[in-house]
SEDRENFI-918462 format. One record per residue: x, y, z negated of N, C-alpha, C, O in turn; residue in three letters. Coordinates in steps of 0.1 Angstrom, whole numbers, plus 5000, padded with zeros to 4 digits. Layout:
XYZXYZXYZXYZALA...
***
This chain:
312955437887312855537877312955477863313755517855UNK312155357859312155297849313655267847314255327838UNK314355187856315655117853316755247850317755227843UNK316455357856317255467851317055507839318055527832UNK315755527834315355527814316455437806317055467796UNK316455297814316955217804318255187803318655137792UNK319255237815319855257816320555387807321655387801UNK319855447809320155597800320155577785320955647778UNK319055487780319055447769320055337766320155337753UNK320555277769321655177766323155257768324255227763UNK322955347774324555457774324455527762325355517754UNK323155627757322355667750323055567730323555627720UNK322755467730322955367720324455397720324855467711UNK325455357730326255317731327355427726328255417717UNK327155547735327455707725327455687708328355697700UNK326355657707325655707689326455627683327155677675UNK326755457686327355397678328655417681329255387671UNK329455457689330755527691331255637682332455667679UNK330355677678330555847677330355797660330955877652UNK329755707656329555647643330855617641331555657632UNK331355517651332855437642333555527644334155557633UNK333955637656335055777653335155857649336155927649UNK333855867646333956047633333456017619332456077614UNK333955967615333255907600333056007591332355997581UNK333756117596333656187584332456347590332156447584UNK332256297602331056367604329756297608329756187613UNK328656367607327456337605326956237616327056277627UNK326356087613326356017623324756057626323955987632UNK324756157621323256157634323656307644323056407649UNK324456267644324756427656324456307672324656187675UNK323956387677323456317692324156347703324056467704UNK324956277716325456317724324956367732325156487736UNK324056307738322956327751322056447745321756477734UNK321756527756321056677753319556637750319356517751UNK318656707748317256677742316756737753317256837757UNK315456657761314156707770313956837763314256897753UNK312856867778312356967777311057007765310557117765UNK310556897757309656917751310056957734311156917729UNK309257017728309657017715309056857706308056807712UNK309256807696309356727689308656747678308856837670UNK307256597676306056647661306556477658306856387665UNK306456507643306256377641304756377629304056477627UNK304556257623303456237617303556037609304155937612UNK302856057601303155907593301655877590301055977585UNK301055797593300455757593299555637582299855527587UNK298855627573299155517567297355407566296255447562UNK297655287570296955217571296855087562297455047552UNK295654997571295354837563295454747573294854777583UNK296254637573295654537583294954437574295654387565UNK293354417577292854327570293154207575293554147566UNK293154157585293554037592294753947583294753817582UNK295554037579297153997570296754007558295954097556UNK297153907546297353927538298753987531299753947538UNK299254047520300054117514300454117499299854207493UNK301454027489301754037481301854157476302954217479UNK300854227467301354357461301954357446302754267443UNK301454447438301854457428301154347420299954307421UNK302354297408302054147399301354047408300653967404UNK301554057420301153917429300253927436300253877447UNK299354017431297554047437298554037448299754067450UNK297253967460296953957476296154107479295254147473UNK296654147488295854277495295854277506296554187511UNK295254367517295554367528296554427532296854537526UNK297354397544298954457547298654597545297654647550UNK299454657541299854777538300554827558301054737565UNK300454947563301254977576301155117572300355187567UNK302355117577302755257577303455327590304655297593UNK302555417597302855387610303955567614303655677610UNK304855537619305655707619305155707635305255617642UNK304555807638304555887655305555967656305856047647UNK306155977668307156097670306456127685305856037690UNK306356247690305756277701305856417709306456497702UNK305556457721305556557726305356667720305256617709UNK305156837716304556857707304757017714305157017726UNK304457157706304557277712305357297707305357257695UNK306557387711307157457701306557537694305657597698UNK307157557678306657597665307757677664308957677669UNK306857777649308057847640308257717628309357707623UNK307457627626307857567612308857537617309257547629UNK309457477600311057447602310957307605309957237605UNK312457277606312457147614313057027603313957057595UNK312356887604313156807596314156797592315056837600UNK314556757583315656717573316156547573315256467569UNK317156517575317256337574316356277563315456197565UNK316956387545315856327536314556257535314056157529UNK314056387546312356347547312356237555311856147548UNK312856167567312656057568313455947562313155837565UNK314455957554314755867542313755797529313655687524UNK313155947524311855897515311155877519310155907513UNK310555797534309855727537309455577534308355507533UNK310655567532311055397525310355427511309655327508UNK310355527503309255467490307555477493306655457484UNK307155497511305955467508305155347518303955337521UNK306555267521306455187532304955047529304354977537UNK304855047512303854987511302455027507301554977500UNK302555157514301255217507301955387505303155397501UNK301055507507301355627503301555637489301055567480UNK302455727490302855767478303155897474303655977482UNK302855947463303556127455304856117453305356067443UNK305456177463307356167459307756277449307856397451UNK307956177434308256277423310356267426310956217435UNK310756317415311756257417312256177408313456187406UNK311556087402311955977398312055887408313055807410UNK310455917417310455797428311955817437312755727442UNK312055947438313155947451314655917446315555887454UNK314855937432316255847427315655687429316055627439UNK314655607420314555467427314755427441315055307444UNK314455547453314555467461316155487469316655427479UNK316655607461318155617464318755507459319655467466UNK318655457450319155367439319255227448320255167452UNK317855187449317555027457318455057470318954947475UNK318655167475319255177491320755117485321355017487UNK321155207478322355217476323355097471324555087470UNK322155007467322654877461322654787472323354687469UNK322054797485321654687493322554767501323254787491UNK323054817508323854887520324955007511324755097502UNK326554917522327454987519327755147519328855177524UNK326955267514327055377516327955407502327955367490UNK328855527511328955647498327955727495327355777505UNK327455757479326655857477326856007483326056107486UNK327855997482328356177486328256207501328156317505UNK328356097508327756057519326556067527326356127537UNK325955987520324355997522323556107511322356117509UNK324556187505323956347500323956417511322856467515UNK325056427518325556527530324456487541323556577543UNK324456337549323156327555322156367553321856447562UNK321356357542320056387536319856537539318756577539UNK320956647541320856777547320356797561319456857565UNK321556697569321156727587319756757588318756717582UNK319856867598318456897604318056827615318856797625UNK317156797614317156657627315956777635315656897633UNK315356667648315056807656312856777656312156837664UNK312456677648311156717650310856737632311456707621UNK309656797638308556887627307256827621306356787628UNK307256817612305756757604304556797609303956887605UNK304256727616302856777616302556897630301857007628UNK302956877637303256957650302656947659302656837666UNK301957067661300457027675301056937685302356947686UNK300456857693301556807699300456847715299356897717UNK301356807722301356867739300456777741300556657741UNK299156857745297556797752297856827767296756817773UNK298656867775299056937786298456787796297556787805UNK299356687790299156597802298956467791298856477779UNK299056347797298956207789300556157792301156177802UNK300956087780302456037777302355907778301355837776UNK303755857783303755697781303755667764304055747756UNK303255557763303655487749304655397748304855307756UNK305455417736306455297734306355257721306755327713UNK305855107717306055077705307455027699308054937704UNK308055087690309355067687308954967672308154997663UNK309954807673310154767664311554747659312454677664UNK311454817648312454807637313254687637312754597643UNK314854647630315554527631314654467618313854547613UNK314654337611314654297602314754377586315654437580UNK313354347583313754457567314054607569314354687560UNK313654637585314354787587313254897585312154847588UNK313255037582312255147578312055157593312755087601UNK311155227597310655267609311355377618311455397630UNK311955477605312655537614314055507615314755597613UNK314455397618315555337618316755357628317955317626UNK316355427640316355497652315755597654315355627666UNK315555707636314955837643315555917657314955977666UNK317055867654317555977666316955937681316356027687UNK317255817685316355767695315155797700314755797712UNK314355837685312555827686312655947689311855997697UNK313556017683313356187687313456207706312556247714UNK314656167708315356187720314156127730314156187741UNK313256037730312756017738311356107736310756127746UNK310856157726309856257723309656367730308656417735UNK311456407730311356487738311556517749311656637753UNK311756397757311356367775309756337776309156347787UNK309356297767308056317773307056177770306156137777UNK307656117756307255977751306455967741306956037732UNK305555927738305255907721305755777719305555687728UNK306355747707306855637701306755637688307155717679UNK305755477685305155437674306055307672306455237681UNK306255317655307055267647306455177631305755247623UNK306555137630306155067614307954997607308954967613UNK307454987593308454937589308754747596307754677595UNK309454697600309754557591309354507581310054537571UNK308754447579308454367563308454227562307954157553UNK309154177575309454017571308153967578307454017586UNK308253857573306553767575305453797573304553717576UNK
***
């Protein structure tokens, strides 16, 4: 059963990045594989690791900053359903919560935009897609879920593989995520 999951998940990848290089001019988070039977909550979490120390602002040492995303089982709901955006402005609170004015959310469009080859008019159009979990969404007490901790590539936001984290949400996974932050 396991080797069939992983299996499924490496066809799974292999779709998404296909469908990336041949439809450029449509939305690379459209998903081939159909969605489980569960509905999809997600939730952000934000913490300390004291154990770590953490260069923050003008140098001060703090304790690591984590910022943890859950995606999980959940009930179906009337709320509405996420937006790519909302998990894009996640990256301005990767070191600590934050009030997303819109100043913050042009700096952190700005810093993206400089570090990775995107068109803006591009990643305007993404920032629409409705992706398929919900803020804050009771999630399914029915039964107990496997856990999967998902780590991000190098320097990568947590939901770096929202589509993924979704897709397995909704077979019946919780999957926890933090950003990358190097050393």
């Amino acid at each position: 059963m396991q080797k069939l999951i992983w299996l499924k998940l490496i066809a799974l990848y292999g779709l998404m990045t296909w469908g990336e290089a041949t439809h450029a001019q449509n939305s690379a988070l459209e998903l081939v594989d159909e969605y489980g039977q569960y509905a999809v909550g997600f939730q952000t979490i934000y913490t300390h690791d004291a154990s770590r120390s953490f260069d923050g602002e003008a140098g001060k040492a703090s304790r690591r900053p984590i910022q943890a995303c859950i995606w999980y089982p959940s009930h179906h709901s009337p709320k509405p359903k996420m937006r790519y955006a909302d998990y894009f402005f996640l990256r301005a609170g990767e070191t600590g919560e934050v009030v997303l004015t819109e100043a913050i959310k042009q700096t952190t469009i700005d810093e993206f935009l400089a570090t990775d080859p995107v068109d803006s008019i591009v990643l305007e159009r993404e920032f629409r897609v409705p992706m398929t979990a919900q803020f804050n969404a009771t999630p399914d007490g029915t039964q107990r879920f496997p856990v999967i901790v998902y780590g991000p590539s190098w320097w990568s936001s947590a939901f770096e593989n929202a589509l993924l984290c979704e897709w397995l949400a909704s077979h019946g996974y919780v999957v926890v995520a933090s950003p990358s932050m190097g050393p």
